[in-house]
C-alpha positions as CSV (number, residue, x, y, z in Angstrom):
1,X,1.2,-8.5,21.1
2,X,3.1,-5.4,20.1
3,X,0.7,-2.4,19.4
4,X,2.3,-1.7,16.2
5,X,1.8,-5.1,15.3
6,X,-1.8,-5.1,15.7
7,X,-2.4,-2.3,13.8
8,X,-0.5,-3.5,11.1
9,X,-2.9,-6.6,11.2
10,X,-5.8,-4.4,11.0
11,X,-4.9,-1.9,8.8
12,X,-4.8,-5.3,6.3
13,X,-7.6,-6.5,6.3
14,X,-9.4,-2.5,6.6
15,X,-7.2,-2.7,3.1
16,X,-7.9,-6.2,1.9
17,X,-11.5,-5.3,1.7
18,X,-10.9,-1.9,0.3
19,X,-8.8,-3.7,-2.7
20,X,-12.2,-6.0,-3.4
21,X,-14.4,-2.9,-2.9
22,X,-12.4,-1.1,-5.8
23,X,-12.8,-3.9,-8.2
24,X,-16.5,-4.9,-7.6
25,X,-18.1,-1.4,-6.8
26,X,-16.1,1.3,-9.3
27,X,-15.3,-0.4,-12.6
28,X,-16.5,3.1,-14.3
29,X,-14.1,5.1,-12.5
30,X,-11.0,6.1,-13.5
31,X,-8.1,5.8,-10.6
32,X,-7.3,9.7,-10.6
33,X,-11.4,10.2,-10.3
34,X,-11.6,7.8,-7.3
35,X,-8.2,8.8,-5.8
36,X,-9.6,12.6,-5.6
37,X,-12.9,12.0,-4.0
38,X,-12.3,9.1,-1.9
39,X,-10.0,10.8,-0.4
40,X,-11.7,14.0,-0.4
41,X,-14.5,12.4,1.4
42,X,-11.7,10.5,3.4
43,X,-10.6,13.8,4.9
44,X,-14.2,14.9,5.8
45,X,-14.4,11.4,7.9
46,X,-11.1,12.0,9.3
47,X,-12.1,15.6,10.7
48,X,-14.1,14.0,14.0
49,X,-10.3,11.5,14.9
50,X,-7.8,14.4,14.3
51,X,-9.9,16.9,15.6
52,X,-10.1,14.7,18.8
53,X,-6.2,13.8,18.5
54,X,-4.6,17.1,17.2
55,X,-2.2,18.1,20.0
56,X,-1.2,21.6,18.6
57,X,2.4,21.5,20.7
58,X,3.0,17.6,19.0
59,X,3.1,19.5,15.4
60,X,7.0,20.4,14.4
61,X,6.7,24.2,12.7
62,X,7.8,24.6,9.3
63,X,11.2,25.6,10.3
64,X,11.6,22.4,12.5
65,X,10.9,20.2,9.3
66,X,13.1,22.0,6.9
67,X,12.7,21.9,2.8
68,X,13.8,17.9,3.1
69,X,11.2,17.4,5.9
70,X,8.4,19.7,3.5
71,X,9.9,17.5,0.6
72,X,9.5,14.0,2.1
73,X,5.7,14.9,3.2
74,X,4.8,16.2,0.2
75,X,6.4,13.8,-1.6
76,X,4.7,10.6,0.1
77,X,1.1,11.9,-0.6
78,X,2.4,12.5,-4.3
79,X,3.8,9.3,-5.0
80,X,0.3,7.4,-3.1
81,X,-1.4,9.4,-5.3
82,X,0.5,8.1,-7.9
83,X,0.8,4.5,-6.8
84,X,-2.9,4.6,-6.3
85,X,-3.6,5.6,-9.8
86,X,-1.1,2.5,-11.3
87,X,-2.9,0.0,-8.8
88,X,-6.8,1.1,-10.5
89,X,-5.3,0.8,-14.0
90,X,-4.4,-2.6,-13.2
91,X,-7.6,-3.7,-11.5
92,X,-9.1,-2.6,-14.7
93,X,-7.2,-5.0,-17.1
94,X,-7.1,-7.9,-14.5
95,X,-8.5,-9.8,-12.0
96,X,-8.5,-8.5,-8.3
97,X,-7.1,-12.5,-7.4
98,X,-4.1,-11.9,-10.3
99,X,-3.0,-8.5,-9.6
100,X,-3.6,-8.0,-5.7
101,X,-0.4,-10.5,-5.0
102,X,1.8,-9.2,-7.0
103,X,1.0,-5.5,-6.1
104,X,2.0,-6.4,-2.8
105,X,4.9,-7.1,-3.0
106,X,5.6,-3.8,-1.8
107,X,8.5,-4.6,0.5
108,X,11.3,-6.3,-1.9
109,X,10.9,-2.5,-2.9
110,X,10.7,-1.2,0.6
111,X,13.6,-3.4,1.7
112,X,16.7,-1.8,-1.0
113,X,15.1,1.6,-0.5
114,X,15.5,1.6,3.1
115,X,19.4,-0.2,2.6
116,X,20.0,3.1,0.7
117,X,18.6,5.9,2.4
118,X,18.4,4.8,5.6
119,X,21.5,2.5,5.9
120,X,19.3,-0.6,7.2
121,X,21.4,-3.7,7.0
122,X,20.2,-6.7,4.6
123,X,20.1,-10.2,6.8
124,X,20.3,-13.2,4.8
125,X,16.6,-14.3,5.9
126,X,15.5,-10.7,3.7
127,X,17.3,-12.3,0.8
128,X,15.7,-15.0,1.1
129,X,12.3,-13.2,1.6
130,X,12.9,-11.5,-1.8
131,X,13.6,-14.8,-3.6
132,X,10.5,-16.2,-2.0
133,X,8.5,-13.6,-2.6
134,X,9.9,-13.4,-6.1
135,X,8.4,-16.3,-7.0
136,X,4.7,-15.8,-5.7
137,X,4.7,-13.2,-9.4
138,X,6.1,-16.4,-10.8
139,X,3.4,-18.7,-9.5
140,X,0.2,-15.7,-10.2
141,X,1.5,-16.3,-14.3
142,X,2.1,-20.0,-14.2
143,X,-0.3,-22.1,-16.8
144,X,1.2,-25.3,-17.5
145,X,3.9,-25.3,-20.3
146,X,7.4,-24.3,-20.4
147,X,9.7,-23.8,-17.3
148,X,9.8,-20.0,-18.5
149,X,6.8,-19.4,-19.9
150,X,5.6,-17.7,-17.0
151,X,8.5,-15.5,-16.5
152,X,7.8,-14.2,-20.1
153,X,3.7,-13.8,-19.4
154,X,4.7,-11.5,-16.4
155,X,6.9,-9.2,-18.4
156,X,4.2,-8.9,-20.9
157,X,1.0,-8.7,-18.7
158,X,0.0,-5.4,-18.9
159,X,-1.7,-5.6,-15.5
160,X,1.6,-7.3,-14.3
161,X,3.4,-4.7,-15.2
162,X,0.9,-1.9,-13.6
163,X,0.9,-3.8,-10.7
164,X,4.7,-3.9,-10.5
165,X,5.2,-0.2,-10.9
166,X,2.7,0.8,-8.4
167,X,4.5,-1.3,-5.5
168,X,7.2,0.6,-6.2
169,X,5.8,3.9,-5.5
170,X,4.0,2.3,-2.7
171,X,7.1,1.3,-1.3
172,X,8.6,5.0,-1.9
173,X,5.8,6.2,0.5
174,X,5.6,3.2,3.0
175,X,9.8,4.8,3.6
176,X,8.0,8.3,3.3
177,X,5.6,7.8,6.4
178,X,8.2,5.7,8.4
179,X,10.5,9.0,8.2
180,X,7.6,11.8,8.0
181,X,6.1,10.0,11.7
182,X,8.8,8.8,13.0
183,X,12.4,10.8,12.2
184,X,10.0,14.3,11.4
185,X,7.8,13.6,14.3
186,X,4.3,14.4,12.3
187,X,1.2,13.4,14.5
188,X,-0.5,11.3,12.8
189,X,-3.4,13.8,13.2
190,X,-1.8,15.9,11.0
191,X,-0.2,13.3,8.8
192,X,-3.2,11.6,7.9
193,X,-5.5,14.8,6.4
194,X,-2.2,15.8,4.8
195,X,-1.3,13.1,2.9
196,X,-5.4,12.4,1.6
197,X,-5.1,16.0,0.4
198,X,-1.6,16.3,-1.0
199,X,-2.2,12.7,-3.0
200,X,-5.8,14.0,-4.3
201,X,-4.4,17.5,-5.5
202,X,-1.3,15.4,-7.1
203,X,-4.0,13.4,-9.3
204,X,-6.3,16.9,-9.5
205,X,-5.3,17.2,-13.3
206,X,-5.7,13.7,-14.2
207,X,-9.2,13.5,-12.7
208,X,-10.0,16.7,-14.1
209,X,-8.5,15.6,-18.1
210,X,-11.0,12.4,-17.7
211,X,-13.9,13.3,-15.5
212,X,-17.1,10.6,-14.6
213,X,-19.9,12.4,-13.1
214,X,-20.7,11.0,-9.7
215,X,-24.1,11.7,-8.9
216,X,-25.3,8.3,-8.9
217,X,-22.4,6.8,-6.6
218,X,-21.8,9.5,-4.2
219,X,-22.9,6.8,-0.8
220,X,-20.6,4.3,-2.1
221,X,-17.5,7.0,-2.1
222,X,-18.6,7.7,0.9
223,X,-18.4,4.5,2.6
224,X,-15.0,4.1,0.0
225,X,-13.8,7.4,1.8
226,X,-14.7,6.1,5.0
227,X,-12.9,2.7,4.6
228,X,-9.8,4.8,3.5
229,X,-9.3,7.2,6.4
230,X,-9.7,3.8,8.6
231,X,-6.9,2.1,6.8
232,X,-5.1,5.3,6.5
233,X,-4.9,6.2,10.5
234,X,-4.2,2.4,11.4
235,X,-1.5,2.4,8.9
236,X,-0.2,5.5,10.0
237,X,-0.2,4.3,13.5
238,X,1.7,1.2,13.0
239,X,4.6,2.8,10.9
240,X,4.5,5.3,13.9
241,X,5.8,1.9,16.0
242,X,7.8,0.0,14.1
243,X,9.9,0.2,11.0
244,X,8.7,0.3,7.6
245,X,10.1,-3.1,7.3
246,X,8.0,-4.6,9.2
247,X,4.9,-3.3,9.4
248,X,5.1,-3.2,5.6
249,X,5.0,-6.7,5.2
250,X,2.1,-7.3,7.3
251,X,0.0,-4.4,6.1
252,X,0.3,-5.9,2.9
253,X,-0.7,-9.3,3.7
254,X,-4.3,-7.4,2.8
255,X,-3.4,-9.5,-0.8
256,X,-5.1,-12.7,0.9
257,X,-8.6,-11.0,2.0
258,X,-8.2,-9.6,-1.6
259,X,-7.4,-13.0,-3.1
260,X,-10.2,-14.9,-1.4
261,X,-12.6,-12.3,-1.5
262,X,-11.9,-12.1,-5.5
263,X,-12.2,-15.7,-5.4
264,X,-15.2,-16.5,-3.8
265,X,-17.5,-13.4,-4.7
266,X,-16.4,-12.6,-8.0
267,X,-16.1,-16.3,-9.4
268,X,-12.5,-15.4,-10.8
269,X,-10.6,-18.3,-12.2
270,X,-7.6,-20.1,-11.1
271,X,-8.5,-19.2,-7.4
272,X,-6.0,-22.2,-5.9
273,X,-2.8,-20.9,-7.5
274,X,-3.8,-17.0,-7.1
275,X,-4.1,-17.7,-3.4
276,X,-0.8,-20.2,-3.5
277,X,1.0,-17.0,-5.2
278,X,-0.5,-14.7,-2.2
279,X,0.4,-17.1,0.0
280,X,4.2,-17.2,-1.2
281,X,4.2,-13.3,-1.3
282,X,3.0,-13.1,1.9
283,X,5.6,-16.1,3.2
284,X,8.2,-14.2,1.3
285,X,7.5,-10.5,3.1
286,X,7.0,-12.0,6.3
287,X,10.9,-13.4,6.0
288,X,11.7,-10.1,5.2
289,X,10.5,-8.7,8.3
290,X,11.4,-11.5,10.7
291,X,15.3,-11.1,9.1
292,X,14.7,-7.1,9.8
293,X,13.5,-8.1,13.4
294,X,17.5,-10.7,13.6
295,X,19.1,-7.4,12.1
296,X,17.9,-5.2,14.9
297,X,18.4,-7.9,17.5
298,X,22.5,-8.6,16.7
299,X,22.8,-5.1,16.1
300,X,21.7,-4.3,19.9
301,X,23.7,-7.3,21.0
């Protein structure tokens, strides 16, 4: 198996039980409070890896990077921070089983951004990946009735909509890291701690505006913290490998592990068709990257 693959298959299930963790174990939180110490704690579990890692001579200088390089770093921990934030929200106004598949549909975002920016070439098997994929949000809303009904329940579901809007800033970052570690050439020993710090400080003012005290919590942001700078460096390492394109879509099949675990621990209801929708999102994102892998393929022929 290709190493980047691999990560990408750990980093989602590292995630997958990270999404459950959120949902059963900080209900009090706000997402701007969690996103600022989780990953403030994240960064203090990171220290041993980069410290091991950091190759001083691997580290472009500032001049190297340029303002577009210093823009796309910072901008990929901002718009985490951001994305992270959304995601809480709609954890808080829905169940982990409804909003985890539709969250992660994070590559039919990552797939148009990439056609942009970076001039990748759209296969017919990523159209169809999009349709497919598509239709997992319509399958998370269906409840009997009309043909359309669930098409109008999606556009009005607040955690829908929350959900929605944070795969989109998701996907603006998963393009972010593919460029930051791969065109840039950031280690990810750098990159990691960097973008922890630069998505906590985006969220500082929001966290500070609604402040929890955390006394009573403080091992289970720990262990949050810890799960995060786990997920962080596999993730990291994988779009270090291959393109966002792909190791997007697998990253994100963490919406399963969320799904079941949602299912089967938290009692939520309609657990068949929640996991039929993650199912179809993760069908539809895996077409996606097997029509990037064709792309690449007859490109090099």
């Amino acid at each position: 198996m290709d190493p980047g693959i691999f990560y990408s298959i750990f980093a989602a299930f590292v995630w997958g039980v990270y999404i459950f963790t959120l949902k059963r174990y900080f209900p009090e939180y706000s997402g701007a409070v969690i996103t600022v110490v989780v990953n403030a704690f994240a960064i203090l579990c990171y220290l041993p890896v980069a410290a091991v890692t950091y190759d001083p001579a691997a580290v472009p200088s500032l001049g190297e990077l340029g303002l577009n390089g210093i823009a796309i770093i910072l901008g990929t921990g901002a718009f985490v921070g951001i994305a992270f934030i959304l995601f809480v929200d709609a954890l808080d106004e829905g169940d982990v089983s409804y909003v985890a598949p539709i969250n992660k549909l994070v590559p039919v975002f990552v797939l148009p951004i990439e056609i942009l920016l970076l001039h990748q070439v759209l296969s017919p098997l990523q159209i169809g990946g999009v349709v497919v994929a598509t239709f997992a949000v319509y399958i998370a809303n269906y409840e009997g009735g009309d043909l359309f009904a669930p098409l109008a329940r999606a556009a009005r579901s607040r955690p829908a909509q929350l959900a929605l809007a944070s795969a989109a800033f998701y996907a603006a970052s998963d393009v972010g890291k593919r460029v930051a570690l791969q065109e840039l050439g950031m280690p990810t020993s750098v990159f990691v701690p960097t973008l922890f710090a630069v998505a906590g400080l985006t969220v500082l003012p929001f966290a500070l505006r609604d402040w929890t005290p955390i006394r009573g919590s403080v091992m289970k942001f720990v262990g949050a913290g810890a799960l995060v700078a786990l997920g962080e460096h596999v993730t990291s390492t994988a779009f270090g490998m291959v393109p966002a394109s792909i190791a997007s879509p697998i990253i994100n099949t963490q919406a399963i592990v969320a799904v079941v675990l949602g299912g089967i621990i938290l009692k939520e209801s309609q657990f068949a068709l929640r996991l039929a929708a993650a199912l179809l999102a993760v069908t539809g994102v895996s077409l996606i990257a097997v029509g990037d892998v064709a792309t690449l393929v007859a490109f090099v022929n």
